[in-house]
N, CA, C and O atoms as a DFTB+ gen file, in Angstrom:
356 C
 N C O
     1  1     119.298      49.200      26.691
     2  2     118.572      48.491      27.728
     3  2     119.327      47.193      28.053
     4  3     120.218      46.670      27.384
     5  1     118.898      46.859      28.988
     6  2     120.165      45.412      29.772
     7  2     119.154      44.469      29.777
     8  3     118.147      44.665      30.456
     9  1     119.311      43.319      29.006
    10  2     118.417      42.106      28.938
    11  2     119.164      41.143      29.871
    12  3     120.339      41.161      30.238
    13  1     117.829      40.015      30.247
    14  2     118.559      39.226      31.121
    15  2     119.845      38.073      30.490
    16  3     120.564      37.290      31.112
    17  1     119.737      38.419      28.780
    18  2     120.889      37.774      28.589
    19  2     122.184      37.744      28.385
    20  3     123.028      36.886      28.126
    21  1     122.127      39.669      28.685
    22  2     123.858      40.102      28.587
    23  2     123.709      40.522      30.466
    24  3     124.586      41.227      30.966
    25  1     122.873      40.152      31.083
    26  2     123.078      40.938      32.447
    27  2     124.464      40.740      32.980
    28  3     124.982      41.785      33.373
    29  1     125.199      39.649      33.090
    30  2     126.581      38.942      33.257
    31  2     127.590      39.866      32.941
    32  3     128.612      40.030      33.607
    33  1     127.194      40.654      31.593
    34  2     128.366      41.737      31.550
    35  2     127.932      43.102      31.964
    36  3     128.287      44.144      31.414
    37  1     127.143      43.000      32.971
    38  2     126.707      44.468      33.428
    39  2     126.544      44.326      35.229
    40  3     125.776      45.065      35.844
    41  1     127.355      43.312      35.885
    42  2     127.061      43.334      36.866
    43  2     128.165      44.128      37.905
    44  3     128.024      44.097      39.127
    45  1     129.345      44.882      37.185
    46  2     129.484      45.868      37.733
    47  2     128.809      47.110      38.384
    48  3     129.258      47.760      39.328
    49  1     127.626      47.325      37.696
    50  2     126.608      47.980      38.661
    51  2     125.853      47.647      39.797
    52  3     125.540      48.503      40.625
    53  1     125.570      46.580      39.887
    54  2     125.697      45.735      41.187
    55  2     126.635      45.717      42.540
    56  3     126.473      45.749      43.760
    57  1     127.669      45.651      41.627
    58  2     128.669      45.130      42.815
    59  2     129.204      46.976      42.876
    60  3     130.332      46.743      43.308
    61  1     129.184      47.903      42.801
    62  2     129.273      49.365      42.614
    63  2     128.571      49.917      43.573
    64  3     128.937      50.822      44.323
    65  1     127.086      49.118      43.541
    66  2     126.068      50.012      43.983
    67  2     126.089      49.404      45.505
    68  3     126.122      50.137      46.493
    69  1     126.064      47.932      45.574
    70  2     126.499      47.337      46.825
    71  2     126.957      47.793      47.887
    72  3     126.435      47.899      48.997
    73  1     128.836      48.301      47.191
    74  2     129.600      48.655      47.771
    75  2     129.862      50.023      48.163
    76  3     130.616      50.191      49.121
    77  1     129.444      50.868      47.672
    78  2     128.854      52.279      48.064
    79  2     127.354      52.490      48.999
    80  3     127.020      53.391      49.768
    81  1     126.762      51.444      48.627
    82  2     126.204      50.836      50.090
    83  2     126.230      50.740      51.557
    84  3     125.711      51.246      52.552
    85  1     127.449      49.466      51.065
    86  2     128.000      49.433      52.509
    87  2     128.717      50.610      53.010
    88  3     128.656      50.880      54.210
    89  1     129.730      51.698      51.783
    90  2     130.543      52.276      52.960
    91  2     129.522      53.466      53.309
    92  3     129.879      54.193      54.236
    93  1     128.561      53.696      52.821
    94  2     127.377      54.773      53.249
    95  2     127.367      54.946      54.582
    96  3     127.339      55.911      55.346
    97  1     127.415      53.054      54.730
    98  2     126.223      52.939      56.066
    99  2     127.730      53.302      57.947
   100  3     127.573      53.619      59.126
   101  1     128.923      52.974      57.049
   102  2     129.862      52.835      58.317
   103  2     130.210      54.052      58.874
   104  3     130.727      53.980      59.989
   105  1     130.055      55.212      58.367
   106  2     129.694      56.068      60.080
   107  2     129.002      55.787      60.439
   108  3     129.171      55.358      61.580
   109  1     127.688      55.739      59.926
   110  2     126.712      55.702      61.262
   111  2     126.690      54.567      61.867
   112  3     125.780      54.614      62.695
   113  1     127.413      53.192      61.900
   114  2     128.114      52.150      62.711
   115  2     128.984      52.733      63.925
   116  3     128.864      52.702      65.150
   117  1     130.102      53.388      62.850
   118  2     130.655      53.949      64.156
   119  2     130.545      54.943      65.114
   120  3     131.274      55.220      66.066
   121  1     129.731      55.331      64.795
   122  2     129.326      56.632      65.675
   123  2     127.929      55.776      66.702
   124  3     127.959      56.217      67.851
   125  1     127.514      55.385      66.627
   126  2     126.946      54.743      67.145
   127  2     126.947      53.263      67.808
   128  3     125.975      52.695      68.306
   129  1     128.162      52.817      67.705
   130  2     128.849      52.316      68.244
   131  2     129.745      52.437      69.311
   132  3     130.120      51.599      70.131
   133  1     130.114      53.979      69.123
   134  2     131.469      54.474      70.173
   135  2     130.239      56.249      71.159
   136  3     130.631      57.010      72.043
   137  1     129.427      56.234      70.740
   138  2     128.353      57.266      71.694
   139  2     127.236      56.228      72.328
   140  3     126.884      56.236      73.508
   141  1     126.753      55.339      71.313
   142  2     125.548      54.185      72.221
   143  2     124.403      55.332      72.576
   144  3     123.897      55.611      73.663
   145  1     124.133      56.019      70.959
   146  2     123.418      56.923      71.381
   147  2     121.949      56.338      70.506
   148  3     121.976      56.933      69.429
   149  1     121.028      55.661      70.539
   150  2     120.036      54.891      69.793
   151  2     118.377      55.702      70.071
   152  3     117.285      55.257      69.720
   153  1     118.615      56.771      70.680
   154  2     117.470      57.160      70.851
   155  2     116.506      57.819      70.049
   156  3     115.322      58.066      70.279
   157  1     117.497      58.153      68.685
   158  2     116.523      58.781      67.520
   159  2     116.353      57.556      66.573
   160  3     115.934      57.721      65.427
   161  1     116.653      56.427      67.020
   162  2     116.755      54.999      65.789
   163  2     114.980      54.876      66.586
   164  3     114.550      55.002      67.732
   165  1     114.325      54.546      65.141
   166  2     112.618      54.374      65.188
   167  2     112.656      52.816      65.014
   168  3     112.843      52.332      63.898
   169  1     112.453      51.931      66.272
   170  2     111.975      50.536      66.695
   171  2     111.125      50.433      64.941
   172  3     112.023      49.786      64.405
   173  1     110.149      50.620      63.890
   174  2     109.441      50.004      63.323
   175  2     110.513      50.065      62.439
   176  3     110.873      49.042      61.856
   177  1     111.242      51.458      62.210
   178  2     111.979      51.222      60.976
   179  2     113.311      50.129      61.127
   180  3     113.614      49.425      60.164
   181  1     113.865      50.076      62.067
   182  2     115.046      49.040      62.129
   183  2     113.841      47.216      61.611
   184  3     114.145      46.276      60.875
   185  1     112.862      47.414      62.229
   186  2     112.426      45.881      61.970
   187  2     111.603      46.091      60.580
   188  3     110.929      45.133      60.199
   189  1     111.608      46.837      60.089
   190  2     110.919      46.734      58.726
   191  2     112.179      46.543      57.940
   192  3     111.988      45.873      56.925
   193  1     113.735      47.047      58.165
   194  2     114.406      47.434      57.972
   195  2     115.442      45.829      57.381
   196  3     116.107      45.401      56.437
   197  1     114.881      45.434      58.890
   198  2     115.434      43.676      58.465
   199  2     114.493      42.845      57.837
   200  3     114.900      41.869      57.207
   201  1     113.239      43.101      57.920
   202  2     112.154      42.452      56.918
   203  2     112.741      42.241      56.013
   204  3     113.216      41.129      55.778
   205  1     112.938      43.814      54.842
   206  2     113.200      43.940      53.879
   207  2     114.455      43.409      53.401
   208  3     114.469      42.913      52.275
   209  1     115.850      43.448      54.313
   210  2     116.829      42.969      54.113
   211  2     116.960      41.381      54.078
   212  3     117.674      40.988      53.155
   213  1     116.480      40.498      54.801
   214  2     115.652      39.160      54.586
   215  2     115.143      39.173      53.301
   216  3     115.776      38.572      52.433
   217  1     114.159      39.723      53.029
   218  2     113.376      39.509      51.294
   219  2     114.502      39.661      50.092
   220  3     114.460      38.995      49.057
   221  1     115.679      40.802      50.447
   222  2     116.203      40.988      49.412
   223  2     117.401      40.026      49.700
   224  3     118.005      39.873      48.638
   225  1     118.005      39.293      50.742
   226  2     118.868      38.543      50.580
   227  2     118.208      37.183      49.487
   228  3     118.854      36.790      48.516
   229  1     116.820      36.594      49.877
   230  2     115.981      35.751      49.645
   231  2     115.754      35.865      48.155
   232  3     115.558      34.830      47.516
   233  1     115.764      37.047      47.546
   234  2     115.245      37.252      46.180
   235  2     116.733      36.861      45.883
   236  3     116.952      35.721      45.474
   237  1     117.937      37.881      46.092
   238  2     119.197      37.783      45.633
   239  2     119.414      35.998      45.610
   240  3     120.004      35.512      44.645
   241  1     118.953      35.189      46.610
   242  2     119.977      34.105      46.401
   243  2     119.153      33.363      45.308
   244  3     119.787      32.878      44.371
   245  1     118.107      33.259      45.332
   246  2     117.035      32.521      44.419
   247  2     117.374      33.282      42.503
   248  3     117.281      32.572      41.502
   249  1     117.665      34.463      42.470
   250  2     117.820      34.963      40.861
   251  2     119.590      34.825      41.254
   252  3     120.200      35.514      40.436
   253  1     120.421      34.242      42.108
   254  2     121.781      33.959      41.936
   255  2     122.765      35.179      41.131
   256  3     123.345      35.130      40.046
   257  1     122.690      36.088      41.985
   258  2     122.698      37.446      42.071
   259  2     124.025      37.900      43.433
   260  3     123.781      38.544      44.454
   261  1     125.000      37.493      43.137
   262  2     125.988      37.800      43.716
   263  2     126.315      39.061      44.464
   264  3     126.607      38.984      45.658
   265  1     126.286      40.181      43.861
   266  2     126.267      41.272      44.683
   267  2     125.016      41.561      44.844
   268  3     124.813      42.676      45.324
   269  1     124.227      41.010      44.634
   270  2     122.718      41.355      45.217
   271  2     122.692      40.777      46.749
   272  3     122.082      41.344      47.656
   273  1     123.570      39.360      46.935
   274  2     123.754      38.620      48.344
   275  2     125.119      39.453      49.222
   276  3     125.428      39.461      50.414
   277  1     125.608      39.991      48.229
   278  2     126.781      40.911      49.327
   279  2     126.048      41.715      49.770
   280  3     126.083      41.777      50.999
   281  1     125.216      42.539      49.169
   282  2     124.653      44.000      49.745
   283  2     123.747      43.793      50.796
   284  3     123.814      44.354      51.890
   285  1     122.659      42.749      50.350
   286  2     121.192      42.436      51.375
   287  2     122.319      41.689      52.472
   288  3     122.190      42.371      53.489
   289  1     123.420      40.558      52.775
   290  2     123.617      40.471      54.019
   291  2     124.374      41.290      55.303
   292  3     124.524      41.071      56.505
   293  1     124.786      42.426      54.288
   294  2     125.323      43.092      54.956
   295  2     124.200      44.082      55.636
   296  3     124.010      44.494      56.780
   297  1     123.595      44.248      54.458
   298  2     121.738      44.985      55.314
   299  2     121.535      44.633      56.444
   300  3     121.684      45.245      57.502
   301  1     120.991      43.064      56.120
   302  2     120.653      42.389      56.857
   303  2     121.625      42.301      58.743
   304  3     121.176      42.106      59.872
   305  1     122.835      42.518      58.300
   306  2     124.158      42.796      59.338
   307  2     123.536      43.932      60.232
   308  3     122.829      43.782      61.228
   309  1     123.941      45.042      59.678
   310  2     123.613      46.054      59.724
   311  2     122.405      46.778      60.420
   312  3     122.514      47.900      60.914
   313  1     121.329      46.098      60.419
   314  2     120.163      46.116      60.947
   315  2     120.405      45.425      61.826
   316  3     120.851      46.039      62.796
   317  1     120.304      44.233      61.967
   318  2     120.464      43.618      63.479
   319  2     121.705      44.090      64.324
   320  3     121.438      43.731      65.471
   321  1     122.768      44.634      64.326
   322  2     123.323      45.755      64.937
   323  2     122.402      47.092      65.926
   324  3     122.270      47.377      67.116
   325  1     121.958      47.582      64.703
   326  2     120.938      48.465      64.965
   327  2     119.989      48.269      65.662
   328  3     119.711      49.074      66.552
   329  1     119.221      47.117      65.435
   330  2     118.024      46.417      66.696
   331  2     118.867      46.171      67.824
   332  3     118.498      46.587      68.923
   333  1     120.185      45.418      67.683
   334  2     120.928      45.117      69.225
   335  2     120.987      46.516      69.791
   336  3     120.324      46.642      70.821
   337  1     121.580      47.532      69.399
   338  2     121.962      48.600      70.124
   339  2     120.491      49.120      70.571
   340  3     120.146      48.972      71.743
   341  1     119.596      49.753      69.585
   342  2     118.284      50.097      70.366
   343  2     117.925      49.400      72.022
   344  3     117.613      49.965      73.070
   345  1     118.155      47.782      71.650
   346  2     117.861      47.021      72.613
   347  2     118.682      46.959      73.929
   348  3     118.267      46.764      75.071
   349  1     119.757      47.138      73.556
   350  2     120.891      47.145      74.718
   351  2     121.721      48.344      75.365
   352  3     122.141      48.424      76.519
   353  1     121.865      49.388      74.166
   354  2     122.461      50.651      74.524
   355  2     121.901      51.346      75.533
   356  3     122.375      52.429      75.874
């Protein structure tokens, strides 16, 4: 079990999980980026979407959680992308 006092040497899972994260999310950036096709993106889920990415940047910076702040701002990125295109595409 990972206590909060060895967490420091276990934050390769963090920064792992982050980053398989982000590259999850970059087709569907680019593909939706280069078609401007937003019509199956669901308006509640993109804004619940940044809610949540807000809370978890907010938790990440407050427990000082480094790849916890890489992953949620890139969420956070990521989603407002997603709301722009709904909005503009």
């Amino acid at each position: 079990m990972i206590r909060l006092k060895n967490y420091n040497d276990h934050k390769c899972f963090g920064y792992t999980a982050g980053i398989l994260g982000i590259l999850s999310t970059l087709p569907q950036l680019y593909k939706t980026f280069k078609s401007r096709d937003v019509k199956s993106f669901s308006m509640w889920t993109i804004i619940i979407g940044l809610v949540t990415s807000i809370l978890w940047l907010s938790h990440s910076y407050y427990m000082d959680d480094s790849s916890g702040l890489m992953s949620s701002t890139y969420g956070l990125f990521y989603r407002s992308f997603l709301l722009y295109a709904k909005l503009y595409f």
